[in-house]
N, C-alpha and C positions, 0 to 999 in steps of 0.2 A: 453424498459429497458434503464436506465441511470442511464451510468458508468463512475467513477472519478477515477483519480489516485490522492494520496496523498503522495507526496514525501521530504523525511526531510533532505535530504543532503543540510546541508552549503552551497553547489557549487551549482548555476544556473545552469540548464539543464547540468546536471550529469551525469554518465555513469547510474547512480543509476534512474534518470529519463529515461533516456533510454529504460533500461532493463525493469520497468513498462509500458510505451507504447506498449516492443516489446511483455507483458504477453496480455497484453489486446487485440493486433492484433493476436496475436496465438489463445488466447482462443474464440474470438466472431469474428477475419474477418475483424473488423475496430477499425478505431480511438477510446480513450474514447471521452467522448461526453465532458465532463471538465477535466482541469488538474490544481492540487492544488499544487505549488513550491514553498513549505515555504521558501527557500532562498527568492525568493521578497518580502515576509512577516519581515522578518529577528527580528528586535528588535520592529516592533510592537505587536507580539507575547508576550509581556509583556505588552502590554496596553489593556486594558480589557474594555476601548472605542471604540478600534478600530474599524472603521467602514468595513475595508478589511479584519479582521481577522473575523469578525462577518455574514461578506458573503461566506467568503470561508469554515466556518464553518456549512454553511444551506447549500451549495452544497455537502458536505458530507454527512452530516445528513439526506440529502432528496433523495442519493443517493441508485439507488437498488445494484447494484454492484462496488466495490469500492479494488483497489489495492491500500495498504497502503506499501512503501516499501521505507527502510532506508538501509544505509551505516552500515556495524558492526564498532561500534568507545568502545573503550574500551570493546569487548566483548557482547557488544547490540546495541539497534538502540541510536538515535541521542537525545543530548541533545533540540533540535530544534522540533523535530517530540512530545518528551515527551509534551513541553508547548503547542502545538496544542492540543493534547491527554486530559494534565487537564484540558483545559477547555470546554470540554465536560461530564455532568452527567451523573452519573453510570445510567444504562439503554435506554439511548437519544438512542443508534444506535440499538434498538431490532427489524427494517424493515428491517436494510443490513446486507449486505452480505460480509465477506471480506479476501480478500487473502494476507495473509501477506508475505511481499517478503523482505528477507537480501540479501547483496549484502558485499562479502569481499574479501581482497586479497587472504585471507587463506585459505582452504579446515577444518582446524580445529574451527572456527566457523560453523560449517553447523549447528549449534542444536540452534544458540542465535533467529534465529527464534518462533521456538518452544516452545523454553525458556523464554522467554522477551518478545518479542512483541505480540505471538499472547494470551499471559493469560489477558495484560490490555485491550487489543480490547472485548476481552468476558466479561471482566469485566462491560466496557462499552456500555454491549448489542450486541455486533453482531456476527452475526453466522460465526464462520469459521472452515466450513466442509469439507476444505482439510488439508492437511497436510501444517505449511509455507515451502514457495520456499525459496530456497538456490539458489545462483548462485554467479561464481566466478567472480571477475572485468571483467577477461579476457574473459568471455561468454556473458557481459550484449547486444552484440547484435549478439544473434545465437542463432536462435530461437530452434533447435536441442536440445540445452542444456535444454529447457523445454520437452523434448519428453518422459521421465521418471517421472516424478510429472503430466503430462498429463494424462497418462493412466490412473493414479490412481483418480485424479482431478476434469477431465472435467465431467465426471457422476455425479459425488457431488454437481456441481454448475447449476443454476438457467438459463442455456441460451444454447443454441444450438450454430453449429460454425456461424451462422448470427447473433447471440445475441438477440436471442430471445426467452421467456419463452417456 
């Protein structure tokens, strides 16, 4: 099984990148096997030559399980994480799998999850059969704070704790 994170925060290796690693080592045991941080992408996400946005885009797409997880900026995920998003056709991701993860200072976005990022993921074909993860700035590396969307979660998803079908 080969699993990416897709991370849209502005900031190079983020808290918001963080807290994706620490889902992936919680939920499967290890590393993801790729990690996708559009901040290095940054403005060639708007070049639709691009030869690195056009690779990091087959690493998801050919991905079985895949943490896409944004910063809440105005109430949803990231202007940055969207232009990755469009350019992927509605139905390209109907093989993955995906756990959508917000990350805010607030405790009153816990729902832009829910809300926003995981209906364009479905939109764009992929299954996500947990509920999205919520996590506050201040928990992105405690893994504890995953111990309540676990219970509910880990059953739902494609992998044992070794990450394997």
């Amino acid at each position: 099984m080969r699993i990416v994170t897709v991370v849209g925060n502005p900031k190079p290796r983020s808290r918001t990148y963080a807290a994706a690693e620490m889902v992936v080592q919680t939920l499967t045991g290890r590393a993801p096997d790729e990690r996708i941080d559009l901040a290095d992408l940054g403005a060639e996400l708007l070049d639709w030559s691009s030869p690195a946005v056009a690779a990091a885009l087959e690493l998801f797409v050919s991905a079985d399980l895949a943490v896409v997880a944004s910063p809440t900026y105005k109430a949803s995920y990231t202007g940055l994480l969207k232009l990755f998003l469009d350019r992927i056709p509605g139905g390209k991701l109907s093989k993955l799998t995906v756990v959508p993860l917000m990350v805010a200072a607030d405790p009153k976005h816990a729902l832009a999850g829910e809300v926003h990022l995981k209906p364009v993921l479905t939109e764009l074909g992929a299954s996500c059969p947990t509920a999205a993860l919520f996590l506050l700035e201040s928990h992105c590396d405690q893994p504890e704070a995953l111990e309540h969307w676990l219970s509910t979660a880990r059953p739902r998803l494609p992998i044992t704790q070794k990450g394997r079908r």
